[in-house]
C-alpha positions as CSV (number, residue, x, y, z in Angstrom):
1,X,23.1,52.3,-15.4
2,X,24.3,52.1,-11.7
3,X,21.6,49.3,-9.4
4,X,20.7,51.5,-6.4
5,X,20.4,49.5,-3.3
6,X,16.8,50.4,-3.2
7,X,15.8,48.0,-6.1
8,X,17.0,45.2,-4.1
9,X,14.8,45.5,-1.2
10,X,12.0,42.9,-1.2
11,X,8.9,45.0,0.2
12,X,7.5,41.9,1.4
13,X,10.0,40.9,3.8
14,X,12.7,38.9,3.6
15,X,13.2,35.7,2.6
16,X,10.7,35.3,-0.1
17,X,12.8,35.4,-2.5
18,X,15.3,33.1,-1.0
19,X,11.7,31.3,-0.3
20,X,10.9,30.9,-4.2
21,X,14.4,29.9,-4.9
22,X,14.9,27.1,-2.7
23,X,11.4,25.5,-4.3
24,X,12.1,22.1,-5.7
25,X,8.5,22.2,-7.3
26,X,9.4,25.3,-9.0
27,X,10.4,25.8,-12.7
28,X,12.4,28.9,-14.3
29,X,9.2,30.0,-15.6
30,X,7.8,29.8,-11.9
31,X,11.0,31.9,-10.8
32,X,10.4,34.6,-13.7
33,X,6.8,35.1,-13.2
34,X,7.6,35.7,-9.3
35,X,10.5,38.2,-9.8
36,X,8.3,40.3,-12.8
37,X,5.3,40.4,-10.0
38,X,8.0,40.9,-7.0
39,X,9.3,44.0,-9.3
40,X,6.1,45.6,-9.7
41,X,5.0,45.4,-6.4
42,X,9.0,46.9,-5.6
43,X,7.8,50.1,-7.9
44,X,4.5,50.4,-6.3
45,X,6.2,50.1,-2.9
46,X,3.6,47.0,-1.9
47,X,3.0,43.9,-1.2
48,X,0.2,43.9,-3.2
49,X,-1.0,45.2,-7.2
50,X,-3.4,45.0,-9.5
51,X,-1.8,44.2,-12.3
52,X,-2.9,42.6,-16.1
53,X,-2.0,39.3,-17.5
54,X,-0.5,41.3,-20.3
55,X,2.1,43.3,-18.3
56,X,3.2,40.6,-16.6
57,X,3.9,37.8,-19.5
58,X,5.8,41.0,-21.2
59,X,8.1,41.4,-17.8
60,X,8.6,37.8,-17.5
61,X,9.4,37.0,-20.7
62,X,6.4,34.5,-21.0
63,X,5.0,34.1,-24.9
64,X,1.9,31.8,-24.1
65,X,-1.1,32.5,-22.4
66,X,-2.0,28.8,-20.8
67,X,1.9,28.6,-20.0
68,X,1.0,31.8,-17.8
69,X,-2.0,30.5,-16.1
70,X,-0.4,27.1,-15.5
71,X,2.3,29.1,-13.4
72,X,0.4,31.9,-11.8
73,X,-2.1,28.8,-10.5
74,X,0.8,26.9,-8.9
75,X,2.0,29.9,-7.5
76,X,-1.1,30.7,-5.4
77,X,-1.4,27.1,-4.9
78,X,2.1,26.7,-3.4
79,X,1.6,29.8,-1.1
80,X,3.5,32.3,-2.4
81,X,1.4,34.5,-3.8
82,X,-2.4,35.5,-3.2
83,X,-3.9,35.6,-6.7
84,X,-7.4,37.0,-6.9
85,X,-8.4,36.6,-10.9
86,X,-10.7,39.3,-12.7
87,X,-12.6,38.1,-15.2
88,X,-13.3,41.4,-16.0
89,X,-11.3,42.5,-19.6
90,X,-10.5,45.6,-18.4
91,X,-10.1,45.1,-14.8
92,X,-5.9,44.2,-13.3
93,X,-6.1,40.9,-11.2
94,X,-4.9,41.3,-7.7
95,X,-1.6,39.6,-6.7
96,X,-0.1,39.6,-3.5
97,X,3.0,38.8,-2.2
98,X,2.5,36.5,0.9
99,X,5.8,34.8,2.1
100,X,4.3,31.0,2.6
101,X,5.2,28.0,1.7
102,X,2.8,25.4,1.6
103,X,4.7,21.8,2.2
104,X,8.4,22.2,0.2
105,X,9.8,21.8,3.6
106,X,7.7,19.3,4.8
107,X,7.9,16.6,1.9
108,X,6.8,12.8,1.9
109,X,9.6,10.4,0.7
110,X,8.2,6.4,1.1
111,X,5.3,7.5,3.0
112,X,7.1,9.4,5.7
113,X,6.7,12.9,6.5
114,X,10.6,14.4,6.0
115,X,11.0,17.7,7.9
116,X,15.0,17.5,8.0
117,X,16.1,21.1,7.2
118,X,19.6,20.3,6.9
119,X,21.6,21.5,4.0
């Protein structure tokens, strides 16, 4: 099966991937869990979804539950994704794609603020 150049486009904007990648706080699991909600919101053509728990563990490739919540919290928490929980068992949670990133840039190293951007 031919990759059209369409499933490449990141409906957010660009960058977020590159965003994610460059993350030293993030894991593998972090960078699954990103691209399975980045996919879906490619097929719905948006930045945001409403989306279960259930689809998303089988698209990342995620097997347990609290493994799953630990990584959609630090997500959200690291600004880049909006994640709006339903506690509902029959209602999708709504996750959006936002494009921030809260502090990877702007780390502390021995009590300094390091904002060198250099590579």
């Amino acid at each position: 099966m031919r990759a059209s150049k369409q499933n490449f486009i990141n409906p957010a904007g660009a960058g977020l991937i590159e965003g994610v990648w460059d993350d030293p706080r993030l894991r593998a699991v972090h960078i699954c869990l990103y691209a399975a909600i980045a996919h879906h919101c490619g097929k719905a053509n948006q930045n945001q979804i409403r989306i279960s728990r259930r689809i998303l563990m089988r698209s990342a490739r995620i097997r347990s539950i609290a493994t799953y919540h630990s990584c959609i919290k630090e997500l959200a928490h690291y600004g880049h994704i909006d994640y709006q929980p339903s506690y509902h068992p029959l209602r999708a949670s709504r996750i959006a794609l936002t494009g921030r990133d809260n502090g990877s840039s702007n780390q502390k190293i021995n009590g300094q603020e390091n904002t060198d951007q250099s590579f």
